[in-house]
Backbone atoms as SQL, in Angstrom:
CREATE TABLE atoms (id INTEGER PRIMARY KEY, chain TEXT, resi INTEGER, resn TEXT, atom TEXT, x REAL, y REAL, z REAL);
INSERT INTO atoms VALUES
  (1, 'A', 1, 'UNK', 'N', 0.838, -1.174, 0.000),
  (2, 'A', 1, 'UNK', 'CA', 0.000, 0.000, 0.000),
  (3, 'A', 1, 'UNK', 'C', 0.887, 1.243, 0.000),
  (4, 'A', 2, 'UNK', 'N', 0.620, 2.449, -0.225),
  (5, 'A', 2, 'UNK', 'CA', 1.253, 3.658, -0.214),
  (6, 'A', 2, 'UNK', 'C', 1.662, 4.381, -1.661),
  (7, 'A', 3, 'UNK', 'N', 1.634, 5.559, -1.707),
  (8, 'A', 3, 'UNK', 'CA', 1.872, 5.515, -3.210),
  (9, 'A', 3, 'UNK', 'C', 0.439, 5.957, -4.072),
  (10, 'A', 4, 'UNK', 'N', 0.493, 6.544, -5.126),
  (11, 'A', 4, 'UNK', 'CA', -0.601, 6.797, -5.810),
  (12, 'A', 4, 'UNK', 'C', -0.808, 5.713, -5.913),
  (13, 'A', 5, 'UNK', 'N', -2.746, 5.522, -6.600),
  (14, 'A', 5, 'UNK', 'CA', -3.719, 4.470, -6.786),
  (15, 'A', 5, 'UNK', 'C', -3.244, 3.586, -5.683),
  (16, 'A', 6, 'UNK', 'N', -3.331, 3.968, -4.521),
  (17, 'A', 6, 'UNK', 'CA', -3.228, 3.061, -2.945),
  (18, 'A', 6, 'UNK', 'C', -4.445, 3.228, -2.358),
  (19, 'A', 7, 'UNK', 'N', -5.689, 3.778, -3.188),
  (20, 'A', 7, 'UNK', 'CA', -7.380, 4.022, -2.661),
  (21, 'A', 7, 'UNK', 'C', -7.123, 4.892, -1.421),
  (22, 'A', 8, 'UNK', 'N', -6.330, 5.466, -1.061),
  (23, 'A', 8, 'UNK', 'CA', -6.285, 6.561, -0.026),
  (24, 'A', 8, 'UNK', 'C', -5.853, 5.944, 1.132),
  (25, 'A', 9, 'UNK', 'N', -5.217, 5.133, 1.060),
  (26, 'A', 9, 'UNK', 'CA', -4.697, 3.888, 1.910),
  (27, 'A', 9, 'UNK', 'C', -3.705, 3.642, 2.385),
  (28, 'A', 10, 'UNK', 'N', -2.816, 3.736, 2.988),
  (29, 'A', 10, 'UNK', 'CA', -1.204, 3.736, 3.337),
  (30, 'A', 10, 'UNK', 'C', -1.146, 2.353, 4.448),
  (31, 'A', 11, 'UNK', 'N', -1.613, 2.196, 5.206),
  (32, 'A', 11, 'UNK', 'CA', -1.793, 1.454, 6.071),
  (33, 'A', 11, 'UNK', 'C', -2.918, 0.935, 6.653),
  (34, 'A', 12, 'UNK', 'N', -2.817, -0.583, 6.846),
  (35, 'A', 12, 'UNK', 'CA', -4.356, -1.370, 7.601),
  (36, 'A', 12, 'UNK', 'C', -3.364, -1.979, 8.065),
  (37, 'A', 13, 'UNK', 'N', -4.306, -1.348, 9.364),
  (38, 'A', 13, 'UNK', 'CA', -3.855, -2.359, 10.706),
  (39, 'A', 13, 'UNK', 'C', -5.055, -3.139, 11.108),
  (40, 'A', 14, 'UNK', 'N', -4.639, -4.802, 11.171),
  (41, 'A', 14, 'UNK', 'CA', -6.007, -5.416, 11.710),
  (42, 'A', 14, 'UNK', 'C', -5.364, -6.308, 13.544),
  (43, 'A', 15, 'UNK', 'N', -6.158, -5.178, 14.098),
  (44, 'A', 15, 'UNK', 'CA', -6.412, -5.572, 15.645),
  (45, 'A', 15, 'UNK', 'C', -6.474, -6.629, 15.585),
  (46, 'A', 16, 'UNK', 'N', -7.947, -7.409, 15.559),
  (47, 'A', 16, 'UNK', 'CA', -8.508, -8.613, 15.100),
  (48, 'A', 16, 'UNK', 'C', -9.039, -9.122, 13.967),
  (49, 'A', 17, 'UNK', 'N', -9.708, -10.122, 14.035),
  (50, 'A', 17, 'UNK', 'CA', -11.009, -10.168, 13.061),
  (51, 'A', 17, 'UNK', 'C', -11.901, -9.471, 12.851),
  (52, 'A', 18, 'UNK', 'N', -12.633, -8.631, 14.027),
  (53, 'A', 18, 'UNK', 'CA', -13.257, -7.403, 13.991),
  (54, 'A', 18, 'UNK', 'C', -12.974, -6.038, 13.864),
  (55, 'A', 19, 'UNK', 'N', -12.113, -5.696, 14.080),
  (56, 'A', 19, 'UNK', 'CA', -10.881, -4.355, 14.023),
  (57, 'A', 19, 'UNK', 'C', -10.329, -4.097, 13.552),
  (58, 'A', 20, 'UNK', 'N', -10.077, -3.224, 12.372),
  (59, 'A', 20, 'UNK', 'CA', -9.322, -2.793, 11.493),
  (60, 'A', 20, 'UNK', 'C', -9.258, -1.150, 11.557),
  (61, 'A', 21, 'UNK', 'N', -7.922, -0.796, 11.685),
  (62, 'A', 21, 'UNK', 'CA', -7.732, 0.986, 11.219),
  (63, 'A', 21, 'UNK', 'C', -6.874, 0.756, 10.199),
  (64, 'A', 22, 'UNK', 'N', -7.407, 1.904, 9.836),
  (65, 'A', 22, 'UNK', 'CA', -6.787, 2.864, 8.087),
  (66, 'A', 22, 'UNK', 'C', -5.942, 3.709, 8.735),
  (67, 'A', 23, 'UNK', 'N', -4.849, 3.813, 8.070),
  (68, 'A', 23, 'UNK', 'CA', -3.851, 5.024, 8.504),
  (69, 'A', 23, 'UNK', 'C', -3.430, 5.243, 6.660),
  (70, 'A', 24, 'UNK', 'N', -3.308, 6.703, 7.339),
  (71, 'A', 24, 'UNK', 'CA', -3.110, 7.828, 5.918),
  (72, 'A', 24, 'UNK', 'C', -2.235, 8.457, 6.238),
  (73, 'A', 25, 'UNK', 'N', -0.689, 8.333, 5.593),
  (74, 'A', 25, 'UNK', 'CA', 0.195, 9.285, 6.251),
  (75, 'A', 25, 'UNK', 'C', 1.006, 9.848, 5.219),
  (76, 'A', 26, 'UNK', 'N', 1.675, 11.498, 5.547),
  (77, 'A', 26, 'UNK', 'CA', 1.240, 12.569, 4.505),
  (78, 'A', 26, 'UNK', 'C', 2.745, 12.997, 4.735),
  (79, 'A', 27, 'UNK', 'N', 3.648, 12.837, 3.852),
  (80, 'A', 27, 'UNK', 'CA', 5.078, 13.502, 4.072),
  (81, 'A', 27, 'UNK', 'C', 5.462, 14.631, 3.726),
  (82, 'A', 28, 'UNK', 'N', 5.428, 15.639, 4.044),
  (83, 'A', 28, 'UNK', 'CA', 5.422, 17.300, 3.650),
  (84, 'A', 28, 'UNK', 'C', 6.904, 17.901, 3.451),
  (85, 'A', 29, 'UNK', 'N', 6.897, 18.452, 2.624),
  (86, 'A', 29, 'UNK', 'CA', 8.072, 19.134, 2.435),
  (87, 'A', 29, 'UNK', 'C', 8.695, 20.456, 3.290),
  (88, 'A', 30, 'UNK', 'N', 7.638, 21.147, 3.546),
  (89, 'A', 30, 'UNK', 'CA', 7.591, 22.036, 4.651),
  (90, 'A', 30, 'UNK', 'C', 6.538, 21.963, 5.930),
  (91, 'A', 31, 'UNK', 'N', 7.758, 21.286, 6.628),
  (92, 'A', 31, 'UNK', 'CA', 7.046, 20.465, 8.416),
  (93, 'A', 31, 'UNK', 'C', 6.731, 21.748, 8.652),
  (94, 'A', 32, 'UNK', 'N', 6.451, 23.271, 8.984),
  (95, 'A', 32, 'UNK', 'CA', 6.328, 24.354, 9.463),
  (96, 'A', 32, 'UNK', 'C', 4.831, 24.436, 9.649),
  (97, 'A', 33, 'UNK', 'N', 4.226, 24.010, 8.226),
  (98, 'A', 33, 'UNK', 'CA', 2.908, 24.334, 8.654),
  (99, 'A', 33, 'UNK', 'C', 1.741, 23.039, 8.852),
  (100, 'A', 34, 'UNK', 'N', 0.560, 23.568, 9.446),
  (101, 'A', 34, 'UNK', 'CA', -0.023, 22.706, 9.720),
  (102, 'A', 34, 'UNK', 'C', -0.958, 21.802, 8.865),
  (103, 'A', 35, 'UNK', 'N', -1.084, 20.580, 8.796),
  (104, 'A', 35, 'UNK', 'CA', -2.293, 19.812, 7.917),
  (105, 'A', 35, 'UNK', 'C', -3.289, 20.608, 8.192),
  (106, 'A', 36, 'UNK', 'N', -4.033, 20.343, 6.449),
  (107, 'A', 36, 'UNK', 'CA', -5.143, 21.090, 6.549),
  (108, 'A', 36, 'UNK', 'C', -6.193, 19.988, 6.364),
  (109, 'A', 37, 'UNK', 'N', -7.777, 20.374, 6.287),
  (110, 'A', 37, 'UNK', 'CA', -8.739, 19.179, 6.597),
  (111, 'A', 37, 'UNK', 'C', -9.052, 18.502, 5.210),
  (112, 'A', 38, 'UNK', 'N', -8.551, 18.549, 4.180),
  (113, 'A', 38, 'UNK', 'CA', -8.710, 17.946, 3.090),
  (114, 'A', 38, 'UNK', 'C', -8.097, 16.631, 3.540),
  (115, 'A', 39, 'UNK', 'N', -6.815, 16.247, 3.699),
  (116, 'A', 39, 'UNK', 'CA', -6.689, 14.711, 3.507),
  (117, 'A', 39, 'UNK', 'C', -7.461, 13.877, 4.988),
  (118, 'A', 40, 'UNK', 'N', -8.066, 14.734, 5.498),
  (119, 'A', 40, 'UNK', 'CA', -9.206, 14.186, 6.944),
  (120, 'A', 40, 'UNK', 'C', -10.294, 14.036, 6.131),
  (121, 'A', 41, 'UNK', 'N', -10.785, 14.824, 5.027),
  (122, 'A', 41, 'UNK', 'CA', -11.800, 14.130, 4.143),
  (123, 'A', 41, 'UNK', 'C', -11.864, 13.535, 3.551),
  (124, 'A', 42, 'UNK', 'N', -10.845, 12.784, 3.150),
  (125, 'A', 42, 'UNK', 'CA', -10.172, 12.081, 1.868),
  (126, 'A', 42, 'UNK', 'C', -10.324, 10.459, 2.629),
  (127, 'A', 43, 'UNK', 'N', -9.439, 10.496, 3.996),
  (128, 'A', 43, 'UNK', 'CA', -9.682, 9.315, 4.992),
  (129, 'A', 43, 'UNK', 'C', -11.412, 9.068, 5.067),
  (130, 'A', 44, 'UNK', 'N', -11.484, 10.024, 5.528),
  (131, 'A', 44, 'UNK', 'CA', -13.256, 9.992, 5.844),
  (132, 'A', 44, 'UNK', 'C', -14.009, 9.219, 5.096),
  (133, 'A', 45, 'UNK', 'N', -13.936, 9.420, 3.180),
  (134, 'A', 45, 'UNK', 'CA', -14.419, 8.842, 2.512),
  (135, 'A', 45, 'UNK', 'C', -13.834, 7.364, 2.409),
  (136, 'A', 46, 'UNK', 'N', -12.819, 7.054, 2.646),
  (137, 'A', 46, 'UNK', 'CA', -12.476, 5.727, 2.454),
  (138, 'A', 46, 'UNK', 'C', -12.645, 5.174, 3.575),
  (139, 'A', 47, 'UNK', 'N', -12.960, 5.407, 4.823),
  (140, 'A', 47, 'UNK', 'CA', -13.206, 4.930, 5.675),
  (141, 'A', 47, 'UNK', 'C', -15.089, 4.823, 5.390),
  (142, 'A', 48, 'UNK', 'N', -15.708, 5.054, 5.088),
  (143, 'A', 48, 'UNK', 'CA', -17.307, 5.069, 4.553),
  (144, 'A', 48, 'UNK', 'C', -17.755, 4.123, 3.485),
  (145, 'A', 49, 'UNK', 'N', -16.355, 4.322, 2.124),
  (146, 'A', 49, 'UNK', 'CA', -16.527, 3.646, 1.466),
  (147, 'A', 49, 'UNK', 'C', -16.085, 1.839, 1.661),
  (148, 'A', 50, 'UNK', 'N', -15.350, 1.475, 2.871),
  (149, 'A', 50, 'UNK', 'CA', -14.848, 0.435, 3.165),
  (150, 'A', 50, 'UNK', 'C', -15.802, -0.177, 4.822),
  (151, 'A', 51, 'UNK', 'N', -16.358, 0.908, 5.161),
  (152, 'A', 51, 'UNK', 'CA', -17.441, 0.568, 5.991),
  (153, 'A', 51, 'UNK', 'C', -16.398, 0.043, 7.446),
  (154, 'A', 52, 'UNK', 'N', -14.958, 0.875, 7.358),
  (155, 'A', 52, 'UNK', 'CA', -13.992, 0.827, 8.776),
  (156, 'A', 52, 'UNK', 'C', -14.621, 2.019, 9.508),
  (157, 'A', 53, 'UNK', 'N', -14.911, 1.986, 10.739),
  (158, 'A', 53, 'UNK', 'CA', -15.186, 3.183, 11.649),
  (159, 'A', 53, 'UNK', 'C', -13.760, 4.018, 12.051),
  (160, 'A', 54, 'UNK', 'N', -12.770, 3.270, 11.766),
  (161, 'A', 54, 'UNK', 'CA', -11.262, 3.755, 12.466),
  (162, 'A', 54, 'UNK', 'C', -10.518, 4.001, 11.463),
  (163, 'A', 55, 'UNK', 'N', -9.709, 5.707, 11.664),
  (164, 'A', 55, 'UNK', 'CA', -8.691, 5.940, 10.920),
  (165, 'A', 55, 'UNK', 'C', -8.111, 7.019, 11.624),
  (166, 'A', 56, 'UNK', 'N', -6.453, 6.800, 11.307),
  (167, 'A', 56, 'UNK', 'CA', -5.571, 7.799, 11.811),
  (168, 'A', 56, 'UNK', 'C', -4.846, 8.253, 10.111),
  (169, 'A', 57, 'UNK', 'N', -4.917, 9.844, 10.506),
  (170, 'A', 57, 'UNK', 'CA', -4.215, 10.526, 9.313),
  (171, 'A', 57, 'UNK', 'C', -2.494, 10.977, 10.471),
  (172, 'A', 58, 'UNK', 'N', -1.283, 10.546, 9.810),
  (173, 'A', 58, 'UNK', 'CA', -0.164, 10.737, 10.239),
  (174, 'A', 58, 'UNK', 'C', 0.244, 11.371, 9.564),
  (175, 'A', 59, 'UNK', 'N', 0.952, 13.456, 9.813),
  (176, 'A', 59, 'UNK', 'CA', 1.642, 13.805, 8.834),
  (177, 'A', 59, 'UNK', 'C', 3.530, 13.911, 9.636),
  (178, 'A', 60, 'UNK', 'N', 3.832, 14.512, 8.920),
  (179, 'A', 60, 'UNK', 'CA', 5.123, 15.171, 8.648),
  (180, 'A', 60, 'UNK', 'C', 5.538, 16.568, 9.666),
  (181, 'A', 61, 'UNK', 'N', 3.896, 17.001, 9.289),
  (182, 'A', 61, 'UNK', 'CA', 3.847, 18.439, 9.549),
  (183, 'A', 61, 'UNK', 'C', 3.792, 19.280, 11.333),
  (184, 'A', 62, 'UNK', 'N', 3.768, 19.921, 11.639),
  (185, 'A', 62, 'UNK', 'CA', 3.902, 19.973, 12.882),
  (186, 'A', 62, 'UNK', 'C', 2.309, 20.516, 13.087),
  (187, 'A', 63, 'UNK', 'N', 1.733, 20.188, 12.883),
  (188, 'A', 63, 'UNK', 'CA', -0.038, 19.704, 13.597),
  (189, 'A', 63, 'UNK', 'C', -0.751, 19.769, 12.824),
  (190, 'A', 64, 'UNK', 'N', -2.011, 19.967, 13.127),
  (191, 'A', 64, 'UNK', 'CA', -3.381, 19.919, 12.313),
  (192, 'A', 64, 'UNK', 'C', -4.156, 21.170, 12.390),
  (193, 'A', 65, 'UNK', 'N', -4.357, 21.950, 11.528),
  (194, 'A', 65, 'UNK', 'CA', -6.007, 23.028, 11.382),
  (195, 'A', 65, 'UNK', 'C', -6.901, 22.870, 12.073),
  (196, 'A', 66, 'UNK', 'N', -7.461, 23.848, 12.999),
  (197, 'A', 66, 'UNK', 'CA', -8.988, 23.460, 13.596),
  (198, 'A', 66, 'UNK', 'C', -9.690, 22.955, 12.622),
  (199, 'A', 67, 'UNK', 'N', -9.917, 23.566, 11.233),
  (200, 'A', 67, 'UNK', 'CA', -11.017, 23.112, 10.490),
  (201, 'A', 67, 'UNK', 'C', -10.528, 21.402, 10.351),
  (202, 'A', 68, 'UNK', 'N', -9.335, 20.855, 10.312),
  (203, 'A', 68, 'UNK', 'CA', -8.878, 19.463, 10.013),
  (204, 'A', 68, 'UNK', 'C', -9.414, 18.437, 11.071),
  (205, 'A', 69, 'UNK', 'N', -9.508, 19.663, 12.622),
  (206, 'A', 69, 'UNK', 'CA', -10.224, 18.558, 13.503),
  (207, 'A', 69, 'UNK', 'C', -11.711, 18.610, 13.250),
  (208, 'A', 70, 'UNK', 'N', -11.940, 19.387, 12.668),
  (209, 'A', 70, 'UNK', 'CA', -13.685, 19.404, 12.795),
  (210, 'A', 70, 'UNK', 'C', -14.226, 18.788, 11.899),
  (211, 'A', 71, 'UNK', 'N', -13.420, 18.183, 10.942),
  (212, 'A', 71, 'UNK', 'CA', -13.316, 16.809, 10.122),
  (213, 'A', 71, 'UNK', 'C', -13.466, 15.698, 10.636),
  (214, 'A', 72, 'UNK', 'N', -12.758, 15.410, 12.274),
  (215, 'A', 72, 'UNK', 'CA', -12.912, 14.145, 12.461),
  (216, 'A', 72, 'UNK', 'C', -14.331, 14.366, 12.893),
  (217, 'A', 73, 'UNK', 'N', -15.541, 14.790, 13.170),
  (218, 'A', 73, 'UNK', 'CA', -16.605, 14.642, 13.645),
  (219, 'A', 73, 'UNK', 'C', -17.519, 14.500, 13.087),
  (220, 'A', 74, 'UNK', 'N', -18.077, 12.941, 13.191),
  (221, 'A', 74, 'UNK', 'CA', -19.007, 12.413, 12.084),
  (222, 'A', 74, 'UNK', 'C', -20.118, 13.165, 12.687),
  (223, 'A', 75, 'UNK', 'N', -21.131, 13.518, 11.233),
  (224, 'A', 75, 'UNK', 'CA', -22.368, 13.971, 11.175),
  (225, 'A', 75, 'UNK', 'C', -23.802, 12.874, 10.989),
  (226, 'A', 76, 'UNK', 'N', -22.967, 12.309, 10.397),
  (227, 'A', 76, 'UNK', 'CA', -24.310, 11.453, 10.135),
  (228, 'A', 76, 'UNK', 'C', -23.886, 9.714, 11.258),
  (229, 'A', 77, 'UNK', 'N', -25.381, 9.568, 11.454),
  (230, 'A', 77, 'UNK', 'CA', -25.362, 7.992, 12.329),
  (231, 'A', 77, 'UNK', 'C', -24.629, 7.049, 12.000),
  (232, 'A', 78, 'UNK', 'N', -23.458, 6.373, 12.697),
  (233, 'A', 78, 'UNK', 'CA', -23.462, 4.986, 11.906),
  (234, 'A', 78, 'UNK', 'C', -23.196, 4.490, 13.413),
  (235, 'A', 79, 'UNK', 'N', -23.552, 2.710, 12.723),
  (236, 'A', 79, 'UNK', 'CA', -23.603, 1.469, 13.436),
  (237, 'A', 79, 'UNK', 'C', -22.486, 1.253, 14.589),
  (238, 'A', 80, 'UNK', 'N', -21.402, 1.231, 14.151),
  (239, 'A', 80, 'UNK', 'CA', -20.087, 1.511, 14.106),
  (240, 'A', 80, 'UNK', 'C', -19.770, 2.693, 15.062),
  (241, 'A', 81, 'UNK', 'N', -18.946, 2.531, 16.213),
  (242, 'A', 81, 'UNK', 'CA', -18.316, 3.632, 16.962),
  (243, 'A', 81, 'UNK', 'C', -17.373, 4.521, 15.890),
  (244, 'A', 82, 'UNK', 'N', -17.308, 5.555, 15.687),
  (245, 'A', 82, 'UNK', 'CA', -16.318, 6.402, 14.675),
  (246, 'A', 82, 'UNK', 'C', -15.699, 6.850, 15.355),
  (247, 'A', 83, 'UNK', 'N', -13.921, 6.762, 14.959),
  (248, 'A', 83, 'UNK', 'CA', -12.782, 7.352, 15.637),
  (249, 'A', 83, 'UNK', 'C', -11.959, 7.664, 14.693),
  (250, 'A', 84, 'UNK', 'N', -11.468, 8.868, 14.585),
  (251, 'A', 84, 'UNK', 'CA', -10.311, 9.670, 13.612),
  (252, 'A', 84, 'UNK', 'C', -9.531, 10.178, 14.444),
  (253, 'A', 85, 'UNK', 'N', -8.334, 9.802, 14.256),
  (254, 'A', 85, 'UNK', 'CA', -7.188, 10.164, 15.392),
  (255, 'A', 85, 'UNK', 'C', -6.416, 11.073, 13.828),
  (256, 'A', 86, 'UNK', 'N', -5.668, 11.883, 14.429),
  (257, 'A', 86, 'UNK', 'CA', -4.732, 12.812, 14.175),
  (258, 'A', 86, 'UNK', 'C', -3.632, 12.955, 14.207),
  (259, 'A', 87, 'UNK', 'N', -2.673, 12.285, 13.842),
  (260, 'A', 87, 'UNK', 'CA', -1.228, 12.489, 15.072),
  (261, 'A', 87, 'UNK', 'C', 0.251, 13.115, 14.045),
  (262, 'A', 88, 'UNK', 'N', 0.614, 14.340, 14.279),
  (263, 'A', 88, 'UNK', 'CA', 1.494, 14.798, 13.620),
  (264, 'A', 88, 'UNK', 'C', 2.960, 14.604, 13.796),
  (265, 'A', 89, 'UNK', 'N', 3.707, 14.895, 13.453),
  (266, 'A', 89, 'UNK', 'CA', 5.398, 14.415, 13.830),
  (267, 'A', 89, 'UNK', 'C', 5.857, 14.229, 15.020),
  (268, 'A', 90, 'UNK', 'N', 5.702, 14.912, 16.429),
  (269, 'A', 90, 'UNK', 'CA', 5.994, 15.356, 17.099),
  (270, 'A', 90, 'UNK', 'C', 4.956, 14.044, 17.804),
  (271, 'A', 91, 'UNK', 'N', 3.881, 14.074, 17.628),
  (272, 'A', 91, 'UNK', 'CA', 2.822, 12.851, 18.174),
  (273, 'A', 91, 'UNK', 'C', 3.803, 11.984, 18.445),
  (274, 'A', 92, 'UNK', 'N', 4.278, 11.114, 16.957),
  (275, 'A', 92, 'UNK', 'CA', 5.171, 10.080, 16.528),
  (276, 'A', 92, 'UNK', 'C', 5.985, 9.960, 17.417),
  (277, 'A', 93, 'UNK', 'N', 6.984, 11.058, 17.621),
  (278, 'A', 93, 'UNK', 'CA', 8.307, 10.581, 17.832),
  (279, 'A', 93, 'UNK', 'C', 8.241, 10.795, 20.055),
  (280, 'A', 94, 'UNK', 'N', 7.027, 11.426, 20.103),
  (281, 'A', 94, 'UNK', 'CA', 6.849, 11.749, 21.918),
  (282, 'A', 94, 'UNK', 'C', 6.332, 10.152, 21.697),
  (283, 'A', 95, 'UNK', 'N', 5.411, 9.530, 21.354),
  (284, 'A', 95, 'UNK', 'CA', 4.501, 8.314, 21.224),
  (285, 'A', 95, 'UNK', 'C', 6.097, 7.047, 21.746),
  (286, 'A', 96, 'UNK', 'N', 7.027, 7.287, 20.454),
  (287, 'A', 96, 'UNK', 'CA', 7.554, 6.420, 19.977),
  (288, 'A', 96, 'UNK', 'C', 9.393, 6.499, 21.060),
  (289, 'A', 97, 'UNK', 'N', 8.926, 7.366, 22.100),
  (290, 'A', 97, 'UNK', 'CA', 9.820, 7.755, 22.949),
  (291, 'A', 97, 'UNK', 'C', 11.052, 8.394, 22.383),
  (292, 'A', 98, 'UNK', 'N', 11.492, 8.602, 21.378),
  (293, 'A', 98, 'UNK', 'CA', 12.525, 8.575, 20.640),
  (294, 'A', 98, 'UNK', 'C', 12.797, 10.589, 20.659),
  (295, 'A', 99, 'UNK', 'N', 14.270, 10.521, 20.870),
  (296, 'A', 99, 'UNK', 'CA', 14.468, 12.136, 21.206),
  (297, 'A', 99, 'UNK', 'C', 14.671, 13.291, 20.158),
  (298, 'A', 100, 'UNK', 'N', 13.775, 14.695, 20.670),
  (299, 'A', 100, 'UNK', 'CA', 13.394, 15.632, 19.873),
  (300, 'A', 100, 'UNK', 'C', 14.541, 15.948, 18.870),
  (301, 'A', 101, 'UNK', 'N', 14.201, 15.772, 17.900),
  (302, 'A', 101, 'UNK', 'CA', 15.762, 16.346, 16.556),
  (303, 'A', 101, 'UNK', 'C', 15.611, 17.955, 15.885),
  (304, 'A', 102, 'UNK', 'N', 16.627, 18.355, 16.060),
  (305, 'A', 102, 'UNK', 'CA', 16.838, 19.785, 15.671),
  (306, 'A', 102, 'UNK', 'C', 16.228, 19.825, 13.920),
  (307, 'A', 103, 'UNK', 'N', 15.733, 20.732, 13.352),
  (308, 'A', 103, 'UNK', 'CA', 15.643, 20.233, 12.039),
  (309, 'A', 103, 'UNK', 'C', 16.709, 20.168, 11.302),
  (310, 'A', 104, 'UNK', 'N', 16.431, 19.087, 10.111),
  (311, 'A', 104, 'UNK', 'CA', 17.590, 18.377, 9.497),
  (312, 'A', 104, 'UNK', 'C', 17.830, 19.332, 8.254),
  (313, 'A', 105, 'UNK', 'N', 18.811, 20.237, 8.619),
  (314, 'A', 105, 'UNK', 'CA', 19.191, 20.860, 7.452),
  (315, 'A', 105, 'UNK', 'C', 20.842, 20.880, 6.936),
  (316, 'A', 106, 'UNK', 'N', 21.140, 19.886, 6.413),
  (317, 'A', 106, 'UNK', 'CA', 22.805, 19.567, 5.916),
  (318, 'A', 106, 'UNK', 'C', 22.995, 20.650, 5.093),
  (319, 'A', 107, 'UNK', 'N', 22.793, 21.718, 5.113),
  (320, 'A', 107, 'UNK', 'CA', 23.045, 22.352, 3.805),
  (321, 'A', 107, 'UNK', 'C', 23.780, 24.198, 4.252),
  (322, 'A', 108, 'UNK', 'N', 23.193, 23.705, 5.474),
  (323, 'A', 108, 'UNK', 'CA', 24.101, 24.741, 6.181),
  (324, 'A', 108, 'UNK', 'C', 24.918, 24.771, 6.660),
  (325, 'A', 109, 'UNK', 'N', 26.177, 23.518, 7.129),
  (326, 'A', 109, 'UNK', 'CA', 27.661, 23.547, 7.085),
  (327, 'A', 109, 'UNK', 'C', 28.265, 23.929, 5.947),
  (328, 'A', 110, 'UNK', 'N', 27.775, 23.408, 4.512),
  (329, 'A', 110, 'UNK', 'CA', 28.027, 24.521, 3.674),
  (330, 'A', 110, 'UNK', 'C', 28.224, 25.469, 3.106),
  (331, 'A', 111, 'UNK', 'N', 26.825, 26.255, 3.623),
  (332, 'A', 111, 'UNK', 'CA', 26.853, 28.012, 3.993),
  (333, 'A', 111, 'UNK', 'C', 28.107, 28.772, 4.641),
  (334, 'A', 112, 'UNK', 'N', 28.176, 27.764, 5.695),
  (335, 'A', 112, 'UNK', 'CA', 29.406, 28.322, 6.433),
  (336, 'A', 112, 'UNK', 'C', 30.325, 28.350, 6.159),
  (337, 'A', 113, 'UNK', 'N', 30.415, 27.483, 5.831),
  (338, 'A', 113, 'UNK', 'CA', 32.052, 27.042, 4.472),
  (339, 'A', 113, 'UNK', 'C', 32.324, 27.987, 3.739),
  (340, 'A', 114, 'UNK', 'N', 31.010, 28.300, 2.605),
  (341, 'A', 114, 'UNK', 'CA', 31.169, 29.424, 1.555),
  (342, 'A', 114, 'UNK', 'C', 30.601, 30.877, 2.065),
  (343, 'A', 115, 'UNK', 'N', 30.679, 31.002, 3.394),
  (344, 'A', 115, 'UNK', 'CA', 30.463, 32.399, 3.903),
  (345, 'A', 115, 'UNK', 'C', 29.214, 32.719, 3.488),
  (346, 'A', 116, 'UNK', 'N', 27.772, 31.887, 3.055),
  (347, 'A', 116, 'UNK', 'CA', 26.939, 33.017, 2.284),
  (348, 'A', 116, 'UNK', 'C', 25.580, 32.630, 3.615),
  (349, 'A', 117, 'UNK', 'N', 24.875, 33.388, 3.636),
  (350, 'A', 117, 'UNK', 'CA', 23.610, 33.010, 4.108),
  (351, 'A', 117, 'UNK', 'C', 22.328, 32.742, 3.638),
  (352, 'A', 118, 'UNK', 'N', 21.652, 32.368, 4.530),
  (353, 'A', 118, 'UNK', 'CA', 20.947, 30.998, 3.806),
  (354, 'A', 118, 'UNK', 'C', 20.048, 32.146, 2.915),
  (355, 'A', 119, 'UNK', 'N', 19.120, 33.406, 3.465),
  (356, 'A', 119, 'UNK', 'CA', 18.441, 34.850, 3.018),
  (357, 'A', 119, 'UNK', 'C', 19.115, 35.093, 1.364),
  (358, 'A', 120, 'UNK', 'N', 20.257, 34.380, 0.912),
  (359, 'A', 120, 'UNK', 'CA', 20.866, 34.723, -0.072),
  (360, 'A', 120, 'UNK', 'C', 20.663, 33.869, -1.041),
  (361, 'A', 121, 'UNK', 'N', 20.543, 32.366, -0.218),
  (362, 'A', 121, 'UNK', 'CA', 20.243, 31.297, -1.594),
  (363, 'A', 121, 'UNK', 'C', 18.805, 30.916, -2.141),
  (364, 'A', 122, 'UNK', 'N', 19.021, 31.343, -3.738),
  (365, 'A', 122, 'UNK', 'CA', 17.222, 30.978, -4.469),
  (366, 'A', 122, 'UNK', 'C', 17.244, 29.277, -4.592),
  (367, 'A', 123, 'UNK', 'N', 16.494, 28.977, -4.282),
  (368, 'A', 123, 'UNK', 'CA', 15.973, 27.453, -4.370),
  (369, 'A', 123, 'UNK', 'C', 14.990, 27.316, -5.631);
């Protein structure tokens, strides 16, 4: 799974025979800003269309949009307890005990090297 034509799918985790979560996880190029509620709708529908009550969207990014949480809150009835968890980089790596990393930018021992600053280089 993962990858275009992955049906919006990155990960199934099956608890049991009865239990299954969808995880959707979103690698961003700029961790600075926050997920917005589009790929919480995107889960939403594949979680509806697969008839799973459970999904976690995992990004990159350092959190989520109010409007992204007000995504996880189903409107309409179902059978099914509904749970949309959220969990952004920082979730991950506090979750996963593992210690806070400065951001990874190799490109600035370089800078230093060639005297220039970073305000100077076009990307």
């Amino acid at each position: 799974m993962g990858g275009s034509g992955d049906g919006g799918i990155d990960l199934k985790i099956l608890l049991n025979k009865k239990e299954t979560i969808l995880v959707q996880v979103k690698r961003r190029i700029d961790i600075t800003k926050n997920e917005g509620p589009q790929v919480v709708r995107e889960l939403n529908g594949v979680l509806f269309r697969e008839n799973i009550p459970k999904g976690i969207v995992v990004t990159t990014n350092k959190g989520f949009t109010d409007n992204a949480y007000l995504e996880t809150q189903v409107k309409t009835p179902t059978k099914k307890k509904y749970q949309m968890n959220l969990m952004a980089f920082d979730d991950i790596v506090g979750m996963l005990n593992l210690p806070r990393l400065k951001p990874y930018e190799p490109w600035k021992k370089y800078l230093e090297i060639l005297n220039l600053k970073h305000d100077k280089i076009v990307y």
